[in-house]
TORMARKE-403057 format. One record per residue (C-alpha): residue in one letter; x, y, z. Coordinates in Angstrom, 3 decimals. Each point is the difference from the previous one (the first is absolute). Layout:
REM residues N
@code: A X: X Y: Y Z: Z $
...
//
This chain:
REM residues 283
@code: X X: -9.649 Y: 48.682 Z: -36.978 $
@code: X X: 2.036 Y: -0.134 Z: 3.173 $
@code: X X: 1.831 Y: 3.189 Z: -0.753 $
@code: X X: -3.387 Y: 1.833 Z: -0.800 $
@code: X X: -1.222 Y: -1.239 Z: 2.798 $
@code: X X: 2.599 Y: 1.569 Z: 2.352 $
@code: X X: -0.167 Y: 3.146 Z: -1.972 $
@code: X X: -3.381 Y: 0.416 Z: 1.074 $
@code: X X: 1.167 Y: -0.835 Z: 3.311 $
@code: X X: 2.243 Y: 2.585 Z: 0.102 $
@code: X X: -2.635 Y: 2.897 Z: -0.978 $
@code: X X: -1.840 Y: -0.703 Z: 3.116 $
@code: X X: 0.411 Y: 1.547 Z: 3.529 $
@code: X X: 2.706 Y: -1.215 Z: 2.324 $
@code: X X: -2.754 Y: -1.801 Z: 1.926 $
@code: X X: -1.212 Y: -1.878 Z: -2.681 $
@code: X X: 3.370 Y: -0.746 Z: -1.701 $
@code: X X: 0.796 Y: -1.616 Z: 3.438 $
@code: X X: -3.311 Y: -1.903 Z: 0.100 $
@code: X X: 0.495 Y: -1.081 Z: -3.527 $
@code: X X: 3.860 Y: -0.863 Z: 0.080 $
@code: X X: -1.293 Y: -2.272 Z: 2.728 $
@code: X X: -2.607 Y: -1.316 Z: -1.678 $
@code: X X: 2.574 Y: -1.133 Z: -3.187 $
@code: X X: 2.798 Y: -1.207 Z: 2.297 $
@code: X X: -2.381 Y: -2.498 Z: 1.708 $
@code: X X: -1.212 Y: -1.064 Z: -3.895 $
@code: X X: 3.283 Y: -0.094 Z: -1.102 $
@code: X X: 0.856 Y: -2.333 Z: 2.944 $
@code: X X: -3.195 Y: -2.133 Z: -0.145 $
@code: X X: 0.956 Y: -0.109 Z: -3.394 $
@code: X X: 3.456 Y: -1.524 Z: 0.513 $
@code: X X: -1.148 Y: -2.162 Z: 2.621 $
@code: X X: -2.222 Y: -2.085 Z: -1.998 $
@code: X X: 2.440 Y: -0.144 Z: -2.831 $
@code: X X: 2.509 Y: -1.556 Z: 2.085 $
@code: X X: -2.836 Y: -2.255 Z: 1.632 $
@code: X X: -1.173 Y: -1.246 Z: -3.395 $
@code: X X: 3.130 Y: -0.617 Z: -1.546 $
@code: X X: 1.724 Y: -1.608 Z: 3.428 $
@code: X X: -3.403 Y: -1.626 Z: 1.343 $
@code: X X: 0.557 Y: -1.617 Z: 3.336 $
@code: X X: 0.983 Y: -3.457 Z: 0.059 $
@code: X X: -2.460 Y: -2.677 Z: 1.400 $
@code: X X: 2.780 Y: -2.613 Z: 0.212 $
@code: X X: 0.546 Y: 0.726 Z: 3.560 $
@code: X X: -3.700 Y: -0.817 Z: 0.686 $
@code: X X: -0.242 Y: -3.083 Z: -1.311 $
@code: X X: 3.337 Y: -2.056 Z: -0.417 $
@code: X X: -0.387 Y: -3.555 Z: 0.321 $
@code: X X: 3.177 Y: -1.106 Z: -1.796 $
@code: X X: 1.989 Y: 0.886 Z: 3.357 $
@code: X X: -2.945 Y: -2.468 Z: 2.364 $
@code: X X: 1.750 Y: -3.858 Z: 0.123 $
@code: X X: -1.654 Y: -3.157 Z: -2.349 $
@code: X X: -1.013 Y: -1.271 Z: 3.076 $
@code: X X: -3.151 Y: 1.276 Z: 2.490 $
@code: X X: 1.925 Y: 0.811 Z: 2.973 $
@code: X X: -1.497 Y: 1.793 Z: 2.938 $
@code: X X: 3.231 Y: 2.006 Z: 0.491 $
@code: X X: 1.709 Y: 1.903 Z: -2.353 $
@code: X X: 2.914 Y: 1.326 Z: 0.876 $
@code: X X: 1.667 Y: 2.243 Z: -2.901 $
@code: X X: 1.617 Y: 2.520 Z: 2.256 $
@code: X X: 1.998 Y: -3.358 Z: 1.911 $
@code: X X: -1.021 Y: 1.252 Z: 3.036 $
@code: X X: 0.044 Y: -3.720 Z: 1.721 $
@code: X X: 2.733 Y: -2.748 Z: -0.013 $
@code: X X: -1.191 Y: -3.455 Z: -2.108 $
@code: X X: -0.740 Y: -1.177 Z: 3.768 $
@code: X X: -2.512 Y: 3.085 Z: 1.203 $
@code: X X: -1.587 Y: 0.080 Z: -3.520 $
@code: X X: -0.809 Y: -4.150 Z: 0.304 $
@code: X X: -1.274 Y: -0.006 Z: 3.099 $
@code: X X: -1.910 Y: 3.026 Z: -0.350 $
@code: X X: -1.573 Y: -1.910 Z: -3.062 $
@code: X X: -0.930 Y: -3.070 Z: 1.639 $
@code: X X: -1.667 Y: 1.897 Z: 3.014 $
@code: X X: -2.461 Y: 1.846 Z: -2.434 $
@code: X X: -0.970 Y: -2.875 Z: -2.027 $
@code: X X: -0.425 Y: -1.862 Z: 3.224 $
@code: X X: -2.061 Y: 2.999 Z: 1.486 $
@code: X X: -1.781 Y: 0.721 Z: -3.193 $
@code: X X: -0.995 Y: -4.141 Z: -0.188 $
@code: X X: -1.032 Y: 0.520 Z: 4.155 $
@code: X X: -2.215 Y: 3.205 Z: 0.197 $
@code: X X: -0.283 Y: 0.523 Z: -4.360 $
@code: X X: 1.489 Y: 3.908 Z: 0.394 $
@code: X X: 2.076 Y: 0.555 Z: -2.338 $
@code: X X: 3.146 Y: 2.195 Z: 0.706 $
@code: X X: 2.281 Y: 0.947 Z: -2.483 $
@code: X X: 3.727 Y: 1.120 Z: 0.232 $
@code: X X: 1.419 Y: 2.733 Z: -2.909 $
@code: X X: 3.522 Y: 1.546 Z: 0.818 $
@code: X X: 1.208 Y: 2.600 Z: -3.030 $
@code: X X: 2.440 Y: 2.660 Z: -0.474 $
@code: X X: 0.690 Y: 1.076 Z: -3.759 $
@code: X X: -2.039 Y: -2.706 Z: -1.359 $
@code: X X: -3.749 Y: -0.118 Z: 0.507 $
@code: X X: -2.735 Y: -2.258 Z: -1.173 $
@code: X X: -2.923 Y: 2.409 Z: 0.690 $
@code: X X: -3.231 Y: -1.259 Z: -0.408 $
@code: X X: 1.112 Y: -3.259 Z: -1.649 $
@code: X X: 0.053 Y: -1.789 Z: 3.264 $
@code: X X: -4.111 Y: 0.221 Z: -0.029 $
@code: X X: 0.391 Y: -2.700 Z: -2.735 $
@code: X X: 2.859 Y: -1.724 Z: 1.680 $
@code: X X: -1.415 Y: -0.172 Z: 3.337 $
@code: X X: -3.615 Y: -0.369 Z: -0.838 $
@code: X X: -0.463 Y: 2.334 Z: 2.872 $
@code: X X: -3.800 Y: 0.401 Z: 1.199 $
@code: X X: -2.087 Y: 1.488 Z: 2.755 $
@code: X X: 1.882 Y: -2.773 Z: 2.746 $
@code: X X: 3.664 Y: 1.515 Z: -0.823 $
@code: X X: 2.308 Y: 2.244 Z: 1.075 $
@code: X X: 3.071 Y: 1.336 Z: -1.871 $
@code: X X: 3.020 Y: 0.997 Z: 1.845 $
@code: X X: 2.357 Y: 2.337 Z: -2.329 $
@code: X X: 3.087 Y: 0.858 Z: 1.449 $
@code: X X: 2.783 Y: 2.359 Z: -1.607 $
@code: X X: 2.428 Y: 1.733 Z: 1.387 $
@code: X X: -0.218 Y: 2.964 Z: -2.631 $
@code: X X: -3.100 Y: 2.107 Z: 2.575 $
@code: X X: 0.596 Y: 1.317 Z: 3.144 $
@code: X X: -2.140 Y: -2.803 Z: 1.579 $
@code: X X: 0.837 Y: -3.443 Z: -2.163 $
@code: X X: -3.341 Y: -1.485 Z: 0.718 $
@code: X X: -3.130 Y: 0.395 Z: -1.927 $
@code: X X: -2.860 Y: -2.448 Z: -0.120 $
@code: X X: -3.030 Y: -0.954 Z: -2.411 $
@code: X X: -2.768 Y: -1.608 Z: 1.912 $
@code: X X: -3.098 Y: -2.125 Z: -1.224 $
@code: X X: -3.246 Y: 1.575 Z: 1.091 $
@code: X X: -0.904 Y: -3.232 Z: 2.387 $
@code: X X: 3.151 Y: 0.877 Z: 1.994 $
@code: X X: -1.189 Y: 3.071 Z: 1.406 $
@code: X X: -2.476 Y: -1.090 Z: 1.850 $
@code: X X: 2.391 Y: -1.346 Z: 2.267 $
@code: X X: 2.567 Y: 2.139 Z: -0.818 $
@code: X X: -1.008 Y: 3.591 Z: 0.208 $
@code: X X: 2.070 Y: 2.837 Z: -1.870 $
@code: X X: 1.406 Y: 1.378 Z: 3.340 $
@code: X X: 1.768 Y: -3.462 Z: 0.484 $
@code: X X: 1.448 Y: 0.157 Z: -3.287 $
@code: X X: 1.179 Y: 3.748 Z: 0.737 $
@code: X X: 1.394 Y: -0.974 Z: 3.057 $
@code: X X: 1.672 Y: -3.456 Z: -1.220 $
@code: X X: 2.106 Y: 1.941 Z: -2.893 $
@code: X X: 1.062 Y: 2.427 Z: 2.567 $
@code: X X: 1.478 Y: -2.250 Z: 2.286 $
@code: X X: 2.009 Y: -2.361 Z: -1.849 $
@code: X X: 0.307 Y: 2.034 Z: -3.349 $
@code: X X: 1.733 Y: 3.047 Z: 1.223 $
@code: X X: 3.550 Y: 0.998 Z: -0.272 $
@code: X X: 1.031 Y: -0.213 Z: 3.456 $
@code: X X: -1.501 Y: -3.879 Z: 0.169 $
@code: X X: 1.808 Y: -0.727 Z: -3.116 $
@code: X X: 3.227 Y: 1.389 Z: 0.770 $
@code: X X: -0.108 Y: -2.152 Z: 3.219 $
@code: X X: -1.465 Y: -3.216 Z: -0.605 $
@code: X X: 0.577 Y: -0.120 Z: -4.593 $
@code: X X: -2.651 Y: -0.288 Z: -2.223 $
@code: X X: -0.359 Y: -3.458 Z: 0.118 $
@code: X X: -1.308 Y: -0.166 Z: 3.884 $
@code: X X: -2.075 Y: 3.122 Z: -1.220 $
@code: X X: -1.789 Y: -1.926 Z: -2.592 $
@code: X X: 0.153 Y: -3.674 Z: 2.431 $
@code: X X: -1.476 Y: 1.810 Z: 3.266 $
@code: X X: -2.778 Y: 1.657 Z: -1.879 $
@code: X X: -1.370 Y: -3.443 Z: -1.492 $
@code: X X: 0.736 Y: -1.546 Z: 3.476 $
@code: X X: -2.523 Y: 2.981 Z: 0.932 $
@code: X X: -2.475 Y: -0.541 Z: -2.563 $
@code: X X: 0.274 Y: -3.736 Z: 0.176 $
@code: X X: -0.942 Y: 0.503 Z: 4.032 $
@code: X X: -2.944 Y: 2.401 Z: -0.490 $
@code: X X: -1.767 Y: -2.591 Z: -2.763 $
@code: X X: 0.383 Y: -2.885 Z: 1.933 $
@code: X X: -1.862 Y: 1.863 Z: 3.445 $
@code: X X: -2.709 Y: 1.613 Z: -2.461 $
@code: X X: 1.303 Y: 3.351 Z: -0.141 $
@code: X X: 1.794 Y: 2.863 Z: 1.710 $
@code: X X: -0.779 Y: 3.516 Z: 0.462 $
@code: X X: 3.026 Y: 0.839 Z: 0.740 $
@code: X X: 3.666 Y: -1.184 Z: -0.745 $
@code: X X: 1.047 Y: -2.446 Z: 2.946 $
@code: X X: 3.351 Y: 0.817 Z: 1.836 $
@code: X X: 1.251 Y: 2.797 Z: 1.819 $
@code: X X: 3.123 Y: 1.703 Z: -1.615 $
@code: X X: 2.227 Y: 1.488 Z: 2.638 $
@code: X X: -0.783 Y: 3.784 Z: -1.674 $
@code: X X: -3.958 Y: 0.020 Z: -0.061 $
@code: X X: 0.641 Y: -1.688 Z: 3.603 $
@code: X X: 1.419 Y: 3.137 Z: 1.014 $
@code: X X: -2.073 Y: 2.271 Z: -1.758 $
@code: X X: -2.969 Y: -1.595 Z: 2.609 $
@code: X X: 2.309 Y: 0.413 Z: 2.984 $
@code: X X: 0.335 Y: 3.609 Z: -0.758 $
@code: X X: -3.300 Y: 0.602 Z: -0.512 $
@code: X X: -1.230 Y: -2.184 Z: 3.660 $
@code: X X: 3.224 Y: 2.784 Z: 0.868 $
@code: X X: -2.058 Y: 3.015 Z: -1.059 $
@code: X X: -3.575 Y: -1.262 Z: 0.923 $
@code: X X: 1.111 Y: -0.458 Z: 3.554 $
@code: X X: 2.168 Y: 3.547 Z: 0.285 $
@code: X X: -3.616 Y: 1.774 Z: -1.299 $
@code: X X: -2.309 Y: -2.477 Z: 2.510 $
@code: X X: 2.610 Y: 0.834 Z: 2.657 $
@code: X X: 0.009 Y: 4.426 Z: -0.410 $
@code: X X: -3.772 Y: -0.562 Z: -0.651 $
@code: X X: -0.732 Y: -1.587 Z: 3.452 $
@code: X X: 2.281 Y: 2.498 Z: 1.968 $
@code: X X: -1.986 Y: 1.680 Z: 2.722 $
@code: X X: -1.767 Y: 3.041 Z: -0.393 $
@code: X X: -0.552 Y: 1.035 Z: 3.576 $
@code: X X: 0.075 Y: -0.583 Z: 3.576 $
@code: X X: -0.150 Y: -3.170 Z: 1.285 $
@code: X X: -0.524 Y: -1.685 Z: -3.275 $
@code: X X: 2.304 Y: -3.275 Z: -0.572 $
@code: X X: -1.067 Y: -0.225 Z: -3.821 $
@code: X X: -1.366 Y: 1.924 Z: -2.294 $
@code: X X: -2.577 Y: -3.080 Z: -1.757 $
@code: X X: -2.689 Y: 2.373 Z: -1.911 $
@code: X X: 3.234 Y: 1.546 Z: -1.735 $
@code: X X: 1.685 Y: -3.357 Z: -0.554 $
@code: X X: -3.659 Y: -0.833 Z: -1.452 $
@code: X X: -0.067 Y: 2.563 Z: -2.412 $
@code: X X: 3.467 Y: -0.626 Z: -1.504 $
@code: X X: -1.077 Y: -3.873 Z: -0.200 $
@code: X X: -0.255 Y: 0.302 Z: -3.797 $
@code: X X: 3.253 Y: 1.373 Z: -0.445 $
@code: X X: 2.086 Y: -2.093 Z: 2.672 $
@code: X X: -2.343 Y: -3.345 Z: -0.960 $
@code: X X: 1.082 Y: 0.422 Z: -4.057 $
@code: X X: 3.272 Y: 0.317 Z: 1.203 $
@code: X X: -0.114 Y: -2.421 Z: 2.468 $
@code: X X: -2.515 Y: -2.555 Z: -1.685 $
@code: X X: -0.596 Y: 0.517 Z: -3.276 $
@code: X X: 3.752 Y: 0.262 Z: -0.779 $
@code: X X: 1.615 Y: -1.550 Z: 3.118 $
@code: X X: -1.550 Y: -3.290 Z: 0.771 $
@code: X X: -2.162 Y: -0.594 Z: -3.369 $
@code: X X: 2.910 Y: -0.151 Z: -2.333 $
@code: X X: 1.807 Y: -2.768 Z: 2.240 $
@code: X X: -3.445 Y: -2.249 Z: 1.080 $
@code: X X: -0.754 Y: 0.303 Z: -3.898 $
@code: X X: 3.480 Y: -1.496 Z: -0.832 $
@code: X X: 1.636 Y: -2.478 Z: 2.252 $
@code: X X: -1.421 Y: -2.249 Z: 3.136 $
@code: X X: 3.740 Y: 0.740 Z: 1.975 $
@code: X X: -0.869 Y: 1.785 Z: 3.240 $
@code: X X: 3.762 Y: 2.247 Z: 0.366 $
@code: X X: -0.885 Y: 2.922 Z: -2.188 $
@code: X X: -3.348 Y: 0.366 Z: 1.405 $
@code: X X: 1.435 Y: -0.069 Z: 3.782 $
@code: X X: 2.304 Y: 2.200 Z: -0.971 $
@code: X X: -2.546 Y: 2.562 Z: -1.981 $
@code: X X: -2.525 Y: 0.324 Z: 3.269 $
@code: X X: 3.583 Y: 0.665 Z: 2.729 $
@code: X X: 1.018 Y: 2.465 Z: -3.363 $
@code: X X: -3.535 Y: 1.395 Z: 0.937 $
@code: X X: 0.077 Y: -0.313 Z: 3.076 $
@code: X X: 3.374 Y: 1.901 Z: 0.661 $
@code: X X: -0.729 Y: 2.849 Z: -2.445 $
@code: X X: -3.854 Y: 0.851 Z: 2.213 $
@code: X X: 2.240 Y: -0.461 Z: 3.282 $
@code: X X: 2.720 Y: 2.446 Z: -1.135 $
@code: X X: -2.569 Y: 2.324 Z: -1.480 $
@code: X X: -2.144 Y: -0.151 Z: 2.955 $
@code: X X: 2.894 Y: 0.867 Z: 2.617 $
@code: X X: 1.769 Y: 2.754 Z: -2.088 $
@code: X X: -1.395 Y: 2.552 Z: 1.796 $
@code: X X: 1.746 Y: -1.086 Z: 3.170 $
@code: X X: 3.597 Y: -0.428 Z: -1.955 $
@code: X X: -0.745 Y: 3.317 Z: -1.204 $
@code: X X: -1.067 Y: 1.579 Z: 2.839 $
@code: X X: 2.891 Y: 2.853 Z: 1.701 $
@code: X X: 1.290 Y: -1.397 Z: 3.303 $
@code: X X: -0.283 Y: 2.184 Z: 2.594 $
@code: X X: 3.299 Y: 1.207 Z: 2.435 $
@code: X X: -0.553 Y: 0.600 Z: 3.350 $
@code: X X: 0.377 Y: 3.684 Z: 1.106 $
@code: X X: 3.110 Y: 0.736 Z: 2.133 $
//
């Protein structure tokens, strides 16, 4: 049948032999593909292996060893004395070739008030969370963006080990249940502190050019330093002073964001005069 097949294949024009030899290569490999798929089906032992979860209901489980017997104690005894206190319920799951999947539903007994913290080392980012549905109404899905990106990236790891990874980011969540919430991740990392100094930087170099004089006798230029308010107030505002009022009550960074400001409209403002040719006396 096959060969008849591509003998009638070959009495037809070049255009349609090349349509059809397409058309029986991507049979021929659909074909192969579900032969290999039926007779190798995908294992569901990774998804649901409960032989490798301990006899006993512990709310850590640490299979990739990432914590010393002391850590991995008293990391126990805080969340059964946390989950006894407030009745969230946060769970602890380190894994690197061995996986329980979804067997730790079952284990755990995990509801609507719990939060899952997975952490393994095998991703780029070795945090990952499952979160009950009551949770996120403190706890919106920016925070939980945020939160994996600051304590489960490489460059945190490397530094401070997957252990303080894994120990900050329930001291985090274990500080935003007990005040009723956060919208954002407290703290101010050194890096996102800089990020909002640049940025006060920028918003003050385009308030400063914008409020340069325009003509005689004018001192400042405030209907032009007006209309760039949306741009210089993001800068300044929005991505200046928001991201360190939101975060932490410590006055330094924002003192030092408004002189970052301030400096950046000063210099701006008084460029003309640095640039401006100085003039020799004629001889």
């Amino acid at each position: 049948m096959c060969i008849a097949s591509w003998e009638v294949v070959m009495s037809l024009s070049p255009m349609e032999q090349g349509f059809w030899r397409r058309i029986l290569v991507f049979v021929t490999a659909l074909w192969v593909g579900v032969s290999v798929w039926v007779t190798h089906p995908p294992s569901a032992y990774a998804y649901e292996n409960p032989d490798v979860l301990p006899d006993v209901v512990t709310p850590v489980v640490d299979l990739a060893k990432t914590f010393t017997d002391i850590q991995e104690s008293k990391l126990v005894q805080e969340l059964n004395d946390f989950e006894n206190k407030t009745g969230w319920k946060l769970r602890v799951l380190t894994q690197y070739d061995r996986t329980p999947g979804r067997a730790v539903i079952n284990f755990w007994g995990l509801d609507d008030k719990s939060i899952l913290l997975v952490a393994d080392a095998r991703g780029g980012n070795i945090l990952s969370f499952s979160v009950g549905d009551a949770v996120y109404n403190l706890l919106p899905r920016t925070f939980w963006i945020e939160l994996q990106t600051r304590f489960g990236n490489l460059y945190y790891v490397r530094e401070h080990g997957e252990d303080q990874a894994v120990l900050e980011t329930i001291n985090t969540l274990e500080t935003c249940l007990l005040k009723g919430g956060c919208k954002v991740v407290p703290g101010l990392p050194d890096e996102q502190w800089i990020l909002t100094l640049i940025t006060s930087l920028i918003g003050g170099v385009v308030c400063g050019f914008a409020a340069q004089p325009r003509r005689e006798g004018q001192a400042i230029a405030w209907q032009w330093a007006l209309i760039f308010s949306p741009l210089w107030g993001i800068l300044f505002i929005a991505f200046g002073i928001g991201p360190v009022v939101s975060r932490t009550s410590e006055w330094l960074p924002l003192v030092r964001n408004i002189v970052a400001f301030a400096i950046g409209a000063l210099v701006a403002y008084l460029s003309p005069i640095f640039m401006r040719p100085s003039s020799n006396p004629e001889s």
